[in-house]
C-alpha positions, 0 to 999 in steps of 0.5 A: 500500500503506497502513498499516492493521490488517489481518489477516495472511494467506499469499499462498502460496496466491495463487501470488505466492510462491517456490512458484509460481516454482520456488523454496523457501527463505527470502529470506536464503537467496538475497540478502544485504541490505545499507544501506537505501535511501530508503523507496519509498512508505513501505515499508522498502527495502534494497540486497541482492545475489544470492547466486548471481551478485553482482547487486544489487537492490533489496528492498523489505519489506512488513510483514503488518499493514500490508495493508489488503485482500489482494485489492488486493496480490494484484492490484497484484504481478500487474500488476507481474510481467505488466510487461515494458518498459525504462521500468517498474521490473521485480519479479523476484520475491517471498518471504514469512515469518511477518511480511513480504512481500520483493519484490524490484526491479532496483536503480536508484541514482538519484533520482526525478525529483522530487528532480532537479526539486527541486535544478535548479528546472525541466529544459531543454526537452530534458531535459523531453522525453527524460523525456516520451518516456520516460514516455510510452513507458511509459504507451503500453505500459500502455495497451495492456497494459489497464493504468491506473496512475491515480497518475502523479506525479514521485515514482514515477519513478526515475532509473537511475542518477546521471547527468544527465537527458538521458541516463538512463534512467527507469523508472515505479514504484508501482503501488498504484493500478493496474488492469486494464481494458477497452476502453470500461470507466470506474472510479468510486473516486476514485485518484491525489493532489491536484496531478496527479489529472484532473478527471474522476476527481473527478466519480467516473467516468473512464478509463484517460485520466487517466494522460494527464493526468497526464503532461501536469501532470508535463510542466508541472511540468518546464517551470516548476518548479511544478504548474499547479493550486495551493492552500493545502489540498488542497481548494483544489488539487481546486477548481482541479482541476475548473475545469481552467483552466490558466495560463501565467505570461508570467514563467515560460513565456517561455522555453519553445517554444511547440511545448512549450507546445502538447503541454501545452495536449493533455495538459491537456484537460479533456475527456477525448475531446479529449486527446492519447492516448500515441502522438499524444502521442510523434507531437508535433513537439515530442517528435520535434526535442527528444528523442532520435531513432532516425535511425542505428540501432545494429544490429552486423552480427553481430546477423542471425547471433545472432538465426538462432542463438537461433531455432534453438536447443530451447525449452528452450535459448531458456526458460533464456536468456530466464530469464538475460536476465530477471536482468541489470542495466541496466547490462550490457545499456545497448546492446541497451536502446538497440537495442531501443528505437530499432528500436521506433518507435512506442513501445509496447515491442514489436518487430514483424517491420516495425519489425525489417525497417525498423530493418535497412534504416536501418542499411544491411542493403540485402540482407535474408536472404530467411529474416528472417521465419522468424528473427523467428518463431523468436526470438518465444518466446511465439509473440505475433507480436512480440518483447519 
């Protein structure tokens, strides 16, 4: 979202406001804004809470004269509100009034990761490799989505909260330059920003695999302290960029794994067809011995009871719970965030009646329910075949 002079429009009638979610009134008639944050993409961002609940969040304001072209923001909140995964900032919803588009965002009181690579200088190999997990994870699950984020970068990735690295929680942000594509479909516009852009990008015909170079300069940035294409203008840095030769300084990667070494060098393929795609990339040694597994899976024994329960419950029942569910804070749903992703064992944010059925036997469900299917159908509430 860039400054410019556009003409204020409504986008009520574009169904991203209160009247296509239920809800009339004005922003102040739901939240209470509070201290300013630091400024997410350039846009004004306040603390706030939920009048109703005491929840907080983050709202970010976006003033009217400022939208270059309507259609794009149309297009980048829809994206966004179609996105339902653990590593993607969550948008609840949005308010206008005369002057202002309110978006409202769950709350994540840490930095961007390019602020914690800033202070520390580089991360450990398993700090690196729970955060590649993590974004990768995220990415798998856009691309499946047919989504392309096409500006991956360490400042659009949040920290949940304070604590260290390894065992917080990332979410990816800003999804400006995203698009929705199809299988086979390539983009022309050039999207993304010097040190991370991909090479093909620049030659002005690309695919969604460009996030995974992306991803690949934000490991090596995480590794060494510095970006693999450098210059002292931006032209100089998109020079390097199209030569694709990345260096190793013996000074500065000593240290690091060769297995880390080798997940770059797949990520940073400068033919697209040969790099890694996100679930070969989650499959690598590397990111199985360095991040966190899912070899003891928390699982009460209590849970084959609840999920009977919920699938046996109106549509009604289940629709007003999954609304309840939608407005909890990370913080209040740490252990099922954890359950969810380690039953979810290849990455893609979905569970699949398999992944349920493995995640059980693993942590010593030996007498399964011979009902278990018919309860994973009753908990599916959009009837897709998996659960999100």
């Amino acid at each position: 979202m860039g400054a410019g002079c556009g003409q204020p429009e409504t986008l009520a009638s574009l169904g991203l406001l209160p009247e296509a979610e239920g809800k009339v009134g004005t922003l102040d008639d739901f939240y209470h804004k509070g201290s300013k944050l630091a400024a997410w993409f350039g846009c004004s961002t306040s603390k706030a809470t939920d009048k109703s609940t005491g929840a907080v969040y983050a709202i970010q304001t976006v003033s009217k004269h400022t939208i270059k072209n309507i259609n794009s923001f149309k297009r980048e909140v829809t994206i966004m509100k179609q996105l339902h995964h653990p590593h993607i900032i969550k948008l609840h919803e949005t308010f206008e009034d005369p002057h202002n588009i309110h978006m409202v965002f769950e709350y994540c009181e840490g930095s961007d990761l390019f602020d914690r690579i800033s202070k520390a200088g580089c991360l450990t190999e398993v700090q690196a490799a729970v955060t590649m997990q993590q974004l990768l994870r995220a990415v798998q699950f856009l691309h499946e989505q047919h989504v392309c984020h096409r500006d991956l970068k360490p400042e659009h990735l949040l920290l949940v909260s304070q604590e260290p690295v390894e065992t917080n929680l990332l979410k990816v942000i800003h999804f400006a330059h995203a698009v929705k594509f199809e299988d086979g479909q390539t983009f022309q516009t050039t999207d993304g920003t010097p040190y991370y852009v991909a090479p093909e990008t620049l030659q002005g015909r690309y695919t969604h695999a460009v996030d995974l170079w992306s991803c690949g300069v934000i490991l090596y940035i995480m590794l060494c302290g510095y970006p693999p294409f450098t210059g002292t203008t931006d032209v100089d840095v998109l020079a390097n960029v199209r030569k694709g030769d990345v260096q190793f300084q013996l000074d500065d990667w000593k240290q690091v794994s060769k297995s880390a070494t080798d997940l770059v060098q797949q990520l940073l393929q400068v033919n697209a067809a040969e790099r890694c795609i996100a679930k070969e990339a989650l499959k690598h040694p590397w990111i199985m011995h360095s991040a966190p597994g899912a070899e003891a899976v928390l699982l009460q024994h209590n849970v084959v009871e609840n999920l009977r329960r919920f699938g046996e419950r109106s549509q009604l029942k289940k629709a007003a719970l999954k609304v309840v569910a939608d407005r909890l804070q990370d913080g209040q749903i740490t252990a099922l965030q954890q359950m969810f992703l380690e039953l979810d064992t290849n990455g893609d944010g979905l569970l699949s009646a398999t992944e349920i059925t493995m995640g059980f036997e693993r942590a010593g469900f030996t007498h399964l329910p011979y009902e278990i299917h018919q309860i994973i159908d009753g908990i599916d509430s959009d009837s897709n075949g998996v659960i999100d």
